[in-house]
C-alpha positions as a printed Julia matrix, in Angstrom:
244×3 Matrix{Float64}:
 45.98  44.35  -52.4
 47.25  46.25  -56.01
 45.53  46.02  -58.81
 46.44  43.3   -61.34
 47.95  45.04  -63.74
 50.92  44.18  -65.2
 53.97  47.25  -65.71
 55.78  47.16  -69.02
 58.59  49.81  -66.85
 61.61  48.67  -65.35
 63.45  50.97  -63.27
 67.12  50.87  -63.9
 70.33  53.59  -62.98
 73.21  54.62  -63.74
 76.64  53.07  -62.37
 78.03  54.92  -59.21
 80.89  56.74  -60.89
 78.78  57.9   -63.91
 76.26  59.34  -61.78
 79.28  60.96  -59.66
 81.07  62.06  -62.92
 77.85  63.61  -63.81
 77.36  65.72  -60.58
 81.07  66.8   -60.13
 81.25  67.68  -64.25
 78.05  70.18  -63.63
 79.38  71.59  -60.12
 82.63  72.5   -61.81
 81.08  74.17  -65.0
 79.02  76.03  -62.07
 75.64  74.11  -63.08
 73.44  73.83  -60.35
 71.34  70.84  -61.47
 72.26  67.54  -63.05
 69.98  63.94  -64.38
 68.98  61.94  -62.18
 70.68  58.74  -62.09
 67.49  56.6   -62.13
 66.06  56.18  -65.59
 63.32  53.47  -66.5
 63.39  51.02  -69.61
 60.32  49.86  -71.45
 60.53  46.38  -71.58
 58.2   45.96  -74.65
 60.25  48.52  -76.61
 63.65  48.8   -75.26
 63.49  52.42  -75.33
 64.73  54.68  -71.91
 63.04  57.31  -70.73
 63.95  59.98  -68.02
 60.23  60.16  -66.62
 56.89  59.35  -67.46
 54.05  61.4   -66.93
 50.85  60.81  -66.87
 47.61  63.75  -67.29
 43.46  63.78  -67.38
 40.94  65.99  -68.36
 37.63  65.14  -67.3
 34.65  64.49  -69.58
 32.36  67.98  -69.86
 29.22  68.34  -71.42
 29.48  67.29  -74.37
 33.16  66.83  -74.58
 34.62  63.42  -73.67
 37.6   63.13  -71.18
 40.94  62.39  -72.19
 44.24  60.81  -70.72
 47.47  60.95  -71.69
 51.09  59.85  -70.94
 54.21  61.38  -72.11
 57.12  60.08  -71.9
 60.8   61.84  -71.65
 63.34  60.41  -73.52
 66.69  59.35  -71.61
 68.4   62.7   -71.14
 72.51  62.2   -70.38
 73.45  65.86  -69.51
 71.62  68.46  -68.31
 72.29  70.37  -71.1
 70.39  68.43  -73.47
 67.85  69.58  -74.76
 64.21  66.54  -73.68
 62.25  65.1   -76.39
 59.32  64.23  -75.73
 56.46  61.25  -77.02
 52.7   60.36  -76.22
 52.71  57.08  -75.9
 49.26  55.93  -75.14
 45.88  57.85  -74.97
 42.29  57.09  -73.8
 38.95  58.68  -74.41
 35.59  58.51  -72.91
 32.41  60.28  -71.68
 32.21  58.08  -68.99
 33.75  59.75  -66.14
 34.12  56.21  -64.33
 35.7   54.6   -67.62
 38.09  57.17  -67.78
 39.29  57.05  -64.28
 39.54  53.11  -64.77
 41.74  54.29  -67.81
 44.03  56.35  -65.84
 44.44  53.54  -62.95
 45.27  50.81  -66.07
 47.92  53.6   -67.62
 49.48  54.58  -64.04
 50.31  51.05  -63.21
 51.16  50.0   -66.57
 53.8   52.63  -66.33
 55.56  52.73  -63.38
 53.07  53.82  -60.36
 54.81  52.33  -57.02
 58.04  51.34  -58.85
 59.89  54.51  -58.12
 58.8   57.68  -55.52
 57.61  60.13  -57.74
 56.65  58.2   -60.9
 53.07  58.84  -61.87
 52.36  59.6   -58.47
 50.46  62.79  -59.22
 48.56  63.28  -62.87
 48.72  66.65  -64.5
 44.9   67.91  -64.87
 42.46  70.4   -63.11
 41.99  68.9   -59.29
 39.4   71.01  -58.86
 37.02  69.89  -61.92
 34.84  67.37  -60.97
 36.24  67.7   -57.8
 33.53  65.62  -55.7
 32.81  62.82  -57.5
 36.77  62.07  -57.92
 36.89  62.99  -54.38
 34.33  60.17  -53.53
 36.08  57.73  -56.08
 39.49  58.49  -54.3
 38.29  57.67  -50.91
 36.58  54.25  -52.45
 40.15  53.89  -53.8
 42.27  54.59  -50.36
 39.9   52.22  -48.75
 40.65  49.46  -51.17
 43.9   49.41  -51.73
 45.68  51.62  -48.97
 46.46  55.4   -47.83
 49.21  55.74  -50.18
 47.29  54.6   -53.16
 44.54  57.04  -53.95
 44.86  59.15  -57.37
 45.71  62.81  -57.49
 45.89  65.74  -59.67
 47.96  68.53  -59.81
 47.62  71.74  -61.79
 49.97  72.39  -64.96
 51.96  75.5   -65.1
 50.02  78.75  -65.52
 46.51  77.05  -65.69
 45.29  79.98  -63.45
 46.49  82.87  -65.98
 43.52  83.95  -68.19
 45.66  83.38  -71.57
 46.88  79.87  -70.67
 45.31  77.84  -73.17
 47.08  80.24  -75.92
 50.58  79.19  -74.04
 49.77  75.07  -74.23
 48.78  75.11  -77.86
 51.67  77.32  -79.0
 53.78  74.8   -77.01
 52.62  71.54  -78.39
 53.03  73.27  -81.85
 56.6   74.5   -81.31
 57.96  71.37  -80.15
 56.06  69.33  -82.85
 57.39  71.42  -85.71
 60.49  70.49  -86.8
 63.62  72.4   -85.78
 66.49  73.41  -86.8
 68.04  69.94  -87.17
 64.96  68.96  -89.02
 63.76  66.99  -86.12
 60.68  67.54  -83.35
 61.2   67.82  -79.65
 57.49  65.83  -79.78
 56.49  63.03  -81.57
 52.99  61.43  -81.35
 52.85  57.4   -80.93
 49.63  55.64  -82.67
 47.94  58.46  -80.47
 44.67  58.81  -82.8
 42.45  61.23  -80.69
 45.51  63.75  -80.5
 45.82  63.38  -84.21
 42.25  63.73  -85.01
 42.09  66.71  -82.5
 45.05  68.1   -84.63
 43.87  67.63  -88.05
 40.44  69.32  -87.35
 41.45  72.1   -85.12
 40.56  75.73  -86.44
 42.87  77.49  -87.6
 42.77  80.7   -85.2
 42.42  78.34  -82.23
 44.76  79.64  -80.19
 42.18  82.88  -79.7
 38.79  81.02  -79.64
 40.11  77.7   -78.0
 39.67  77.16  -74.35
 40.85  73.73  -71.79
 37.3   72.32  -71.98
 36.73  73.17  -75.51
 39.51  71.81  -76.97
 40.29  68.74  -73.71
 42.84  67.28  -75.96
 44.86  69.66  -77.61
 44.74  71.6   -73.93
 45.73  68.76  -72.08
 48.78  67.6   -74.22
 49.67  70.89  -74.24
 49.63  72.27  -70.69
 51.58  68.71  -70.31
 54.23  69.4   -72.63
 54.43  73.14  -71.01
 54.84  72.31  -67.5
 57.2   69.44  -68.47
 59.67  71.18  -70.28
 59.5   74.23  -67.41
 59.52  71.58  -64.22
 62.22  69.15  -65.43
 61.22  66.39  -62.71
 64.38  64.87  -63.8
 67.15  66.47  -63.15
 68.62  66.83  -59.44
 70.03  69.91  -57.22
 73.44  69.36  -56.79
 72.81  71.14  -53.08
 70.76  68.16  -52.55
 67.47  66.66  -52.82
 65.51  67.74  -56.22
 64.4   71.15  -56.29
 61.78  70.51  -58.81
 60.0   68.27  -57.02
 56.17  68.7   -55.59
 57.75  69.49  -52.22
């Protein structure tokens, strides 16, 4: 039995010979990936995305967890350069609130609607790593094998200057660019804006994951989305950027 949540994602793709034109167009300007042909719609919005992607930091101390989901706007060439939104954010010091959170967000965009799709949240797997573990198992039990919640690591979360590299990334792609536009735009996301607006100003040298949950989070996000690409495809075959 799912949960009874309702998903605001439809899962749509491309027409056959688009998604062929795609492919052939990159193999003969020697590209080796292209987009995926699968791209999902948000029914409340109309807007398309190329993936959705969810990520958790778990509450510490005194600091409050955090959840996030980012979405990739619908990318036509694999040339082009993502932009990215957060669309929806939650906050708590309740560890057990926040993983309800997460399970509301995952199905609300996407989870079990497409292999891959907010399968696997973006977060430290081993923080907390018991009592999720415990939570997991109550959820596999529920609602099936296939349906308990995991974590991977972002990019680089093991080098000792990493949270330097997620907050200079969320700031480069939310300053404006060349073309006077940002690569990231925040969505009626008030903790990230908050988190923003109060942040010191050499935080990039005093800052840390835990310290700073939300800033570090959106960040090592952003990061490891822009470097992974989950959607494009290996024109060799199945997608090389995958968790496999």
């Amino acid at each position: 039995m799912e949960p009874d949540i309702d998903s605001i994602i439809r899962v749509n793709e491309d027409h056959i010979p688009q998604a062929q034109a795609r492919r052939d167009w990159a193999i003969i300007r020697g590209k080796d990936i292209y987009p995926d042909p699968t791209y999902f719609e948000n029914i409340e919005t109309g807007e398309l995305y190329s993936w959705i992607a969810g990520g958790v930091v778990w509450p510490d101390g005194a600091q409050p967890g955090y959840a996030a989901i980012i979405v990739v706007h619908k990318i036509d060439d694999e040339t082009e350069t993502p932009r990215f939104t957060i669309i929806e954010e939650a906050q708590s010091a309740n560890i057990y609130h926040l993983f309800e959170a997460c399970v509301r967000l995952r199905y609300r965009y996407g989870y079990g609607k497409y292999q891959g799709l907010m399968e696997s949240w973006i977060g430290e797997p081993e923080h907390k790593e018991p009592l999720i573990w415990d939570i997991n198992k109550a959820m596999v039990k529920r609602f099936g094998d296939d349906r308990g919640f995991y974590i991977r690591p972002p990019l680089e979360l093991d080098h000792h200057d990493h949270f330097s590299t997620y907050f200079w990334r969320l700031y480069d792609l939310h300053s404006p660019g060349k073309d006077g536009q940002r690569r990231f735009r925040v969505k009626n996301c008030q903790h990230l804006i908050q988190a923003l607006s109060t942040a010191p100003r050499n935080i990039e040298e005093v800052g840390d994951y835990r310290k700073f949950p939300v800033i570090g989070l959106v960040g090592a996000m952003l990061h490891s989305l822009d470097t992974w690409r989950p959607w494009l495809n290996h024109v060799g075959g199945p997608d090389i950027l995958s968790d496999d």
